[in-house]
C-alpha positions as CSV (number, residue, x, y, z in Angstrom):
1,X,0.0,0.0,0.0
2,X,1.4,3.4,-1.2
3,X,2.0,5.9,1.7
4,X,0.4,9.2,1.2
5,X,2.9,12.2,1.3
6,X,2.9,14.5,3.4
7,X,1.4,18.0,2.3
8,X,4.3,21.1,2.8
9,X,3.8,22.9,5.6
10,X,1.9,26.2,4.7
11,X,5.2,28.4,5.0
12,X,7.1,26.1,3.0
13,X,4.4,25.7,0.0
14,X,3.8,29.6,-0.4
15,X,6.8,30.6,0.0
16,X,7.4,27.7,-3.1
17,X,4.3,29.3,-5.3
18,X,5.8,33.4,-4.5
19,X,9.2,31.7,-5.3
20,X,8.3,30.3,-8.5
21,X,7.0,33.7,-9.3
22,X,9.9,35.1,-9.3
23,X,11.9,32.7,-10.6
24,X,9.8,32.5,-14.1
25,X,9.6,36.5,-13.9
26,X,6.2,36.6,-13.2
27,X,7.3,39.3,-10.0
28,X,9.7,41.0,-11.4
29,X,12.8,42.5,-9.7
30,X,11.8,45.8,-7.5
31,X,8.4,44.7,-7.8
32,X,6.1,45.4,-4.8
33,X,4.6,42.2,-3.1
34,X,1.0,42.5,-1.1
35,X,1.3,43.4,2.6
36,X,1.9,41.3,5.2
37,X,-2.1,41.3,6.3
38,X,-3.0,41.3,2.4
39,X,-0.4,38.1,2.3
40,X,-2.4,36.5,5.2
41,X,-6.1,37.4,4.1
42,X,-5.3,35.6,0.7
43,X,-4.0,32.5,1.7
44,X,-5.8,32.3,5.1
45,X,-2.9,31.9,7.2
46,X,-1.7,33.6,10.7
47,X,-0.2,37.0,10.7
48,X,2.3,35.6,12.1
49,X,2.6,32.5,9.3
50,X,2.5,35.5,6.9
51,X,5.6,37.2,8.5
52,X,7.5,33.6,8.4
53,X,6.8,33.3,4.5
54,X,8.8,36.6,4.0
55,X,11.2,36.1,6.5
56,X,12.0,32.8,4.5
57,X,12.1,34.7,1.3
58,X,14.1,37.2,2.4
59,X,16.8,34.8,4.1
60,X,17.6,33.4,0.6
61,X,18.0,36.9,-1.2
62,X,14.5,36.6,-2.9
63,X,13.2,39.7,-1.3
64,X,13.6,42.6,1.1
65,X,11.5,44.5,3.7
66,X,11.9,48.1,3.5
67,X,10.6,49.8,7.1
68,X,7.8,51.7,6.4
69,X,7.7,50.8,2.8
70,X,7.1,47.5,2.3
71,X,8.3,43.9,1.0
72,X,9.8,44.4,-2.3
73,X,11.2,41.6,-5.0
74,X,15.1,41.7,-5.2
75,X,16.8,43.0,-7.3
76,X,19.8,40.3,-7.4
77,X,17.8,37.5,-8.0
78,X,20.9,35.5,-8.5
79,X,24.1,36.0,-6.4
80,X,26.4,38.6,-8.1
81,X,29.9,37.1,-8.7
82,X,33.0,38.4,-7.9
83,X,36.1,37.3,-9.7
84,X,38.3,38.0,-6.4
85,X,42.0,37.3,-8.8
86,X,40.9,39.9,-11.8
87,X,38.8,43.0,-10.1
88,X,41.6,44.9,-9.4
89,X,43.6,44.5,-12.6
90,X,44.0,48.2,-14.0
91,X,41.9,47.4,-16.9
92,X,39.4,46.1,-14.9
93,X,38.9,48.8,-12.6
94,X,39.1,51.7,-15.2
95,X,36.7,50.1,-17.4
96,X,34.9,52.8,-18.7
97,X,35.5,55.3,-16.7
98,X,34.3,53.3,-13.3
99,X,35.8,54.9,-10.0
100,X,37.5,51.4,-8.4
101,X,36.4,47.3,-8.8
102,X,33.1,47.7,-7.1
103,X,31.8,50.1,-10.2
104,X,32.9,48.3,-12.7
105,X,31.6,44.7,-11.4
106,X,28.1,46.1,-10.8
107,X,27.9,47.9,-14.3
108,X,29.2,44.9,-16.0
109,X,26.4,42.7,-14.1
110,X,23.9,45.1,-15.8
111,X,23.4,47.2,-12.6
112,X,23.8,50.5,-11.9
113,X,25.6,52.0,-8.5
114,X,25.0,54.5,-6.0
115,X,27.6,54.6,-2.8
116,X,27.3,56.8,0.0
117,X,30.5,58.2,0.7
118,X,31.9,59.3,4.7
119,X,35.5,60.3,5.2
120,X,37.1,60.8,8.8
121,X,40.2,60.9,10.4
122,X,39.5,58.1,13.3
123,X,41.6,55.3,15.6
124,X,41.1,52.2,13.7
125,X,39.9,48.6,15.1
126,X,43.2,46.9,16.6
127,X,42.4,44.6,13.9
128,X,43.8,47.0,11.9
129,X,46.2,49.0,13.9
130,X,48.0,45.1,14.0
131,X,48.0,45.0,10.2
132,X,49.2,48.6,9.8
133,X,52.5,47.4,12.5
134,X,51.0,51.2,13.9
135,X,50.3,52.1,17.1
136,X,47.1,51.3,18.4
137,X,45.9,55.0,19.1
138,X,47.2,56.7,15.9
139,X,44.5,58.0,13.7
140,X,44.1,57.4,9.7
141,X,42.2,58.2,7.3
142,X,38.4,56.3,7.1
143,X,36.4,55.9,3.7
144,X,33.4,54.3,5.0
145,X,31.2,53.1,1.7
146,X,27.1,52.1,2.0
147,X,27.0,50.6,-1.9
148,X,23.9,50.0,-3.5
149,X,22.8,48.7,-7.2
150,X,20.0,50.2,-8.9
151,X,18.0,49.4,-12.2
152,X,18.8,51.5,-15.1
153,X,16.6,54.1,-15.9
154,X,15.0,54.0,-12.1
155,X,16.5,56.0,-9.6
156,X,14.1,54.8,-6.8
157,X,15.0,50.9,-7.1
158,X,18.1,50.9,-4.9
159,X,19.2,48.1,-3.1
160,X,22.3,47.6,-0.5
161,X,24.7,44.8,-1.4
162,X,27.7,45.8,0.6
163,X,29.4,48.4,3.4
164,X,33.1,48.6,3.2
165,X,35.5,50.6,5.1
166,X,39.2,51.4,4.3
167,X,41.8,52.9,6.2
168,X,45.0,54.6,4.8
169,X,48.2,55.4,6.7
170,X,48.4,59.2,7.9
171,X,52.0,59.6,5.1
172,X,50.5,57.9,2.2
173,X,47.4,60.4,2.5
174,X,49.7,63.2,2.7
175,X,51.5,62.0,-0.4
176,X,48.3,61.2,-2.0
177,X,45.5,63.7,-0.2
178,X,42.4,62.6,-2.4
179,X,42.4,59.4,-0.5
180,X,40.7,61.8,2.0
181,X,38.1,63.2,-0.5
182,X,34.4,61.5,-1.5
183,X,35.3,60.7,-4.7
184,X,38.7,59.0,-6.1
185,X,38.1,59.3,-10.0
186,X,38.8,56.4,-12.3
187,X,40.5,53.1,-10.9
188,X,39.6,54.3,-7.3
189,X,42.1,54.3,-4.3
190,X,44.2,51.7,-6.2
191,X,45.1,54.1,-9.1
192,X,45.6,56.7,-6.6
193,X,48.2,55.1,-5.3
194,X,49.9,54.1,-7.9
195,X,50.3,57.4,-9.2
196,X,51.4,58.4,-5.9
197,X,54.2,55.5,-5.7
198,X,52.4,53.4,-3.8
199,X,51.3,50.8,-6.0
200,X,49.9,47.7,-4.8
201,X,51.3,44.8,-6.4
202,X,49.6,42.4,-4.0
203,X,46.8,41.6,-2.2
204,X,45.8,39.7,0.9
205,X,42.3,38.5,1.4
206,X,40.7,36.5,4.5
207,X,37.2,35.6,4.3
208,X,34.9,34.9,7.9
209,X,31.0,34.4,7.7
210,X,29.4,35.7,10.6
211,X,26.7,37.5,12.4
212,X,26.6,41.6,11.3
213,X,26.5,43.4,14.1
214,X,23.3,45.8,14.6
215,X,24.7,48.7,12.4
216,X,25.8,46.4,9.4
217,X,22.1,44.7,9.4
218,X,20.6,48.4,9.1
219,X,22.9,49.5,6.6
220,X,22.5,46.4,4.6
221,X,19.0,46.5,5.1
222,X,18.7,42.5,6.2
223,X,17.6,40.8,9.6
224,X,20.6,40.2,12.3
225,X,20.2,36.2,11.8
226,X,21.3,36.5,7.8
227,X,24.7,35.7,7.9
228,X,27.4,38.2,5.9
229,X,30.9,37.5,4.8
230,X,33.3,39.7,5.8
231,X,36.4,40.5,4.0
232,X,39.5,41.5,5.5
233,X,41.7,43.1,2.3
234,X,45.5,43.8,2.5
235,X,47.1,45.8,-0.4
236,X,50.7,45.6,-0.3
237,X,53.7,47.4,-2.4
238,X,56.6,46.2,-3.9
239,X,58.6,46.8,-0.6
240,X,55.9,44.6,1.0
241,X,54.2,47.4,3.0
242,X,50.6,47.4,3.9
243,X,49.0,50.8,2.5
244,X,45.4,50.4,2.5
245,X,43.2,47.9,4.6
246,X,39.6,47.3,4.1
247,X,36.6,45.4,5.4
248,X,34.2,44.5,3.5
249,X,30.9,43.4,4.9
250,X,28.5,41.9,2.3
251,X,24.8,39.8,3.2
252,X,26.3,36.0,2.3
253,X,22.8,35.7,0.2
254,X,23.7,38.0,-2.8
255,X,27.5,37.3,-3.2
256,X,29.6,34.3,-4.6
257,X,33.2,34.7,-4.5
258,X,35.3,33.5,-7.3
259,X,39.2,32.6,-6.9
260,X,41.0,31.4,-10.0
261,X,45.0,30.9,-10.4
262,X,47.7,28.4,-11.6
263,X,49.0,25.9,-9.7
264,X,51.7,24.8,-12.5
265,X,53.2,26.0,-15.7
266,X,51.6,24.5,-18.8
267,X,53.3,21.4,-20.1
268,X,55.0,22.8,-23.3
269,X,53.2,21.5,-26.6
């Protein structure tokens, strides 16, 4: 005798149907999705079964809750990837006039960008100060970015993907003082530098996944149980010296990091 399946639990079905939506472009990206009471007087669920339906959506990238706005289809609807050995090549980062790797890896994803930009002179984490080899309390220079990707042509979509912060050694901003201004120009920090003499030549990266803290959730817009990778990025010159440190801080549900490189020369032909 055949044993009857079980039926998926309600959150688990509609979340499955709203899923599908999405996935066959039925809801399309930055479309607006019904309430949360709308959500439950349709299906005849709980308010709170309602809530768990989006929560679930939300904790796989499919959508986003925007306080006081709404519940909104993504926008990356499949995880943006980042080619971690080729963003920073020069030719990379310049394309087309983009201001640093972030720029030019959303445009090329189809995306447009919008950063906010803050720049202070602070005491960094020790984390840090112990890459620097500087003295816990001496300040540097901060460039704290809150990047976002839009659609073209509609200024209103925006969606956080990532906050990173940088910190520069107080002599390499004084030999290179736009490091301590909004906006880099084309290439970013890295071409900055290099025009400066202090070209990186290599890079460092360490991955964690974790927990964001309250601020990160905020600024990236997802709950404080979505796990974000953090990256800890080293750029070093020719002399081995760390000049610029950053963190980035990006929701593990939109990203997928991409490492490529040889392992032994090509057998000659």
């Amino acid at each position: 005798m055949a044993t009857k399946q079980k039926e998926p639990g309600k959150v688990e079905r509609i979340s499955s149907e709203i899923r599908d939506k999405i996935s066959r472009g039925v809801l399309a990206p930055g479309s607006r999705l019904p309430g949360v009471p709308q959500l439950q007087k349709e299906h005849g669920v709980a308010y709170q079964t309602a809530r768990d339906i989006y929560g679930l959506l939300e904790g796989e990238g499919l959508v986003l809750s925007r306080r006081g706005k709404g519940t909104y289809v993504s926008l990356v609807i499949d995880k943006i990837v980042s080619e971690r050995t080729e963003r920073y090549l020069p030719a990379l980062r310049e394309a087309g006039g983009s201001v640093g790797a972030f720029e030019a890896e959303i445009r090329a994803n189809g995306f447009e960008i919008k950063n906010i930009v803050t720049v202070t002179k602070d005491i960094p984490p020790k984390k840090v100060a112990d890459l620097f080899e500087m003295h816990h309390r001496a300040k540097t220079v901060k460039r704290e970015r809150i990047m976002s990707v839009g659609l073209p042509g509609n200024p209103e979509a925006l969606e956080v993907v990532q906050v990173a912060t940088s910190w520069f050694p107080p002599d390499v901003v004084d030999a290179c003082p736009v490091l301590a201004e909004k906006t880099t120009g084309t290439g970013g920090s890295k071409s900055r530098l290099a025009e400066a003499e202090f070209r990186q030549v290599r890079l460092r990266e360490e991955i964690e996944v974790r927990s964001p803290t309250p601020d990160e959730a905020s600024a990236l817009g997802i709950p404080v149980e979505q796990a974000v990778l953090e990256i800890t990025h080293k750029g070093l010159t020719v002399e081995g010296r760390p000049v610029e440190i950053c963190l980035h801080v990006l929701p593990r549900s939109k990203w997928r990091l991409a490492y490529e490189w040889e392992i032994d020369s090509p057998i000659p032909a």
